[in-house]
N, C-alpha and C positions, 0 to 999 in steps of 0.2 A: 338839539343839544341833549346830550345823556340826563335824566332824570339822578341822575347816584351822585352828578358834580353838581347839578344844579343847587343840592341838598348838603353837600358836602360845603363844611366850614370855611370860614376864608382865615386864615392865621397873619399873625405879624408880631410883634416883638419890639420889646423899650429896653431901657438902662433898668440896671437896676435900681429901685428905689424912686422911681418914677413916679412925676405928680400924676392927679388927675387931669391937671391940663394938657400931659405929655400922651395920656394914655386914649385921651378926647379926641386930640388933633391923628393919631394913628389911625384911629378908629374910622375918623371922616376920611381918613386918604382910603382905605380900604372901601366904604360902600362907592353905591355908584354914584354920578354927580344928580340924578334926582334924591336919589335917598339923600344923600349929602344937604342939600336946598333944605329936605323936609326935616333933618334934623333937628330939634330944639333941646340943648344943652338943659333948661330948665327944668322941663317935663320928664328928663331923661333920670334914675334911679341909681344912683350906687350905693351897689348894697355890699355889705361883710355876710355871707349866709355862714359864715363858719371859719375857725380858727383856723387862720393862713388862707381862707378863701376871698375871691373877690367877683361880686360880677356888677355889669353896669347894663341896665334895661333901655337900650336906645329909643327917645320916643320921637314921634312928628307934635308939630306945635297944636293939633287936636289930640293930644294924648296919648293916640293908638301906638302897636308898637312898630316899632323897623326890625331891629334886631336884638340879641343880647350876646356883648360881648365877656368870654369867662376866662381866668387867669388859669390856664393850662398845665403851666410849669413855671418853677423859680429854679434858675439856674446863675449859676454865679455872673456869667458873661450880659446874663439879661432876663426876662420872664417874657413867657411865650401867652400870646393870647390865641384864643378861637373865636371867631363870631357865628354866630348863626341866625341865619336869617327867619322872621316871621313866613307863613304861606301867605 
């Protein structure tokens, strides 16, 4: 597999004004069904780093991280996310 996709974002996309539960369950449909397993909602960080920003720190139930996913864009139809994966 190319190294440039490996690394490269995985995006997806909610309603606008989406909870965090809405934004949670995207999240898990995007990683893979292990990362999915290792996910723990609790552990996991949402943060506001800045006005109209939003990101959420995916963790496993030992803390470490999986991913973080970041609010990309607000657009009227919906708000586009990124994720990116830990190495």
């Amino acid at each position: 597999m190319d190294n440039k996709n490996e690394n490269s974002p995985s995006k997806f996309s909610v309603p606008p004004f989406a909870t965090d539960d809405e934004i949670w369950i995207k999240i898990l449909e995007v990683l893979t069904p292990f990362e999915e397993r290792e996910a723990d909602r609790s552990k996991s960080e949402f943060n506001d780093p800045y006005m109209g920003g939003k990101e959420i720190v995916v963790k496993r139930f030992d803390g470490s991280n999986i991913a973080v996913a970041l609010l990309s864009e607000v657009k009227a139809e919906g708000d586009e996310w990124a994720i990116y994966r830990e190495s």
